[in-house]
C-alpha positions in Angstrom: 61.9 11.9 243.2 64.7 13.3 240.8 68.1 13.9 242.0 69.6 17.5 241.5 72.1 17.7 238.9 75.5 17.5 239.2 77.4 20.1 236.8 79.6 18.1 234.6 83.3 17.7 235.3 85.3 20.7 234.1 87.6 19.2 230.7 89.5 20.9 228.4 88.3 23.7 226.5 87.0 22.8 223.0 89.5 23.1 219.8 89.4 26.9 218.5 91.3 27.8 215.8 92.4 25.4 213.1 95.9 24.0 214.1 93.7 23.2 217.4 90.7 21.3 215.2 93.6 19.3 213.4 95.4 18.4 216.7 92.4 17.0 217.9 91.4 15.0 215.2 95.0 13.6 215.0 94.5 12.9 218.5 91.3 10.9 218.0 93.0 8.7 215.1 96.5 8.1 217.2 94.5 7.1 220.1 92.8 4.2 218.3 96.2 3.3 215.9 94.9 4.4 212.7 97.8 6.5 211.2 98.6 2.7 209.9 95.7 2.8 207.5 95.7 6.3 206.9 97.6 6.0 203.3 97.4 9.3 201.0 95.3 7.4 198.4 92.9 6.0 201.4 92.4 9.1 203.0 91.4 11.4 199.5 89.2 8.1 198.9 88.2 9.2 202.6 87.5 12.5 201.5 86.0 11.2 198.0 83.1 8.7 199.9 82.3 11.4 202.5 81.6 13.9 200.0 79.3 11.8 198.0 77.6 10.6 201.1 77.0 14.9 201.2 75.9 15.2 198.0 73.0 12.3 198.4 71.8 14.2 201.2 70.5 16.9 198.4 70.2 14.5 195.3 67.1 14.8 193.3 65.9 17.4 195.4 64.8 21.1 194.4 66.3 23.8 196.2 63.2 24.4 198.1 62.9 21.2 199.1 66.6 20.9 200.5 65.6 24.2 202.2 62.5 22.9 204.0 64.6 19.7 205.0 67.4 22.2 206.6 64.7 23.5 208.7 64.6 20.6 210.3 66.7 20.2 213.4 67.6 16.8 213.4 68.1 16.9 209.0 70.5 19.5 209.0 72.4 17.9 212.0 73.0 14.7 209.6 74.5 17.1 207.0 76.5 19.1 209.5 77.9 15.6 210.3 78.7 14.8 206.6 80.4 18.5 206.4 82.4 17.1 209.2 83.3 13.7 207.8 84.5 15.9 204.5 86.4 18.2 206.7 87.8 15.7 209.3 89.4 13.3 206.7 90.7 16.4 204.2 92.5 17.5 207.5 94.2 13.7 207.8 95.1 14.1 204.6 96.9 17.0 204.7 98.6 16.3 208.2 99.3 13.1 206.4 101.4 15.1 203.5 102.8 17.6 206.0 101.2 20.3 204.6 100.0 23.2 206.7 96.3 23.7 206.3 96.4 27.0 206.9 99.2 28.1 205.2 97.4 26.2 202.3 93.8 27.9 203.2 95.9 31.3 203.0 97.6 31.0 199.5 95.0 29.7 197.7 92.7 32.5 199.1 95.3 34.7 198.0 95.3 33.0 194.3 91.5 33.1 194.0 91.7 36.9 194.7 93.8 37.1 191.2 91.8 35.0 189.5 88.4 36.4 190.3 89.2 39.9 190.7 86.0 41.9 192.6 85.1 44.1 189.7 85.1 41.2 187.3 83.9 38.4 189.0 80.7 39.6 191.7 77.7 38.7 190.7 78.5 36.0 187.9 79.3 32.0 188.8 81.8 32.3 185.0 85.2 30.5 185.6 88.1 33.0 186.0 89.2 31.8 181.8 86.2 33.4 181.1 85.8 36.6 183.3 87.9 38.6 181.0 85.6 37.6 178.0 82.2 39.1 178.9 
């Protein structure tokens, strides 16, 4: 016979917002005393190798095929992983170089809106150098 469940121990509440996400994964690394190894050119090497393990996820595949893997459960669950790896070891880096992720996030959103202004950009993948062209 099976016993009844037990509800799981209350623990803190997941990370929400970004500064929270970063904490945590600074957390992680302090606890295991890997700040030592976490150099600026390790960690966008980090970032690098992660990124490529992403893209072999898709390579030599047609769109409809990376589609119909996605609908897989347990396929796209290895790519949100990889995401993670990407996103884990760009936020290292940049606690790493002091800089504020999302102050960061926030300027550069705010430059792209310059670049790729709405009325000249939607609907066409042409750099911002050539936007004003066509």
């Amino acid at each position: 016979m099976n016993e009844p469940r037990r509800p799981t121990e209350p623990g803190p509440p997941p990370p929400s917002g970004l500064a929270d996400l970063v904490a945590a994964v600074c957390r992680f690394r302090d606890a295991r005393d890997w700040a030592q190894f976490h150099t600026p050119k390790n960690l966008a090497a980090a970032v690098a190798i992660e990124a490529a393990e992403l893209q072999e996820r898709f390579l030599w595949k047609t769109d409809a095929e990376v589609d119909r893997e996605l609908a897989d459960a347990a396929k796209k669950a290895g790519v949100a992983e990889e995401i993670a790896d990407v996103v884990m070891f760009a936020m290292l880096l940049a606690d790493r170089l002091g800089i504020d992720l999302a102050e960061a996030i926030s300027a550069k959103l705010a430059a792209n809106e310059q670049k790729y202004p709405v009325q000249l950009a939607r609907g066409n993948a042409r750099k911002y150098t050539d936007l004003r062209d066509g």
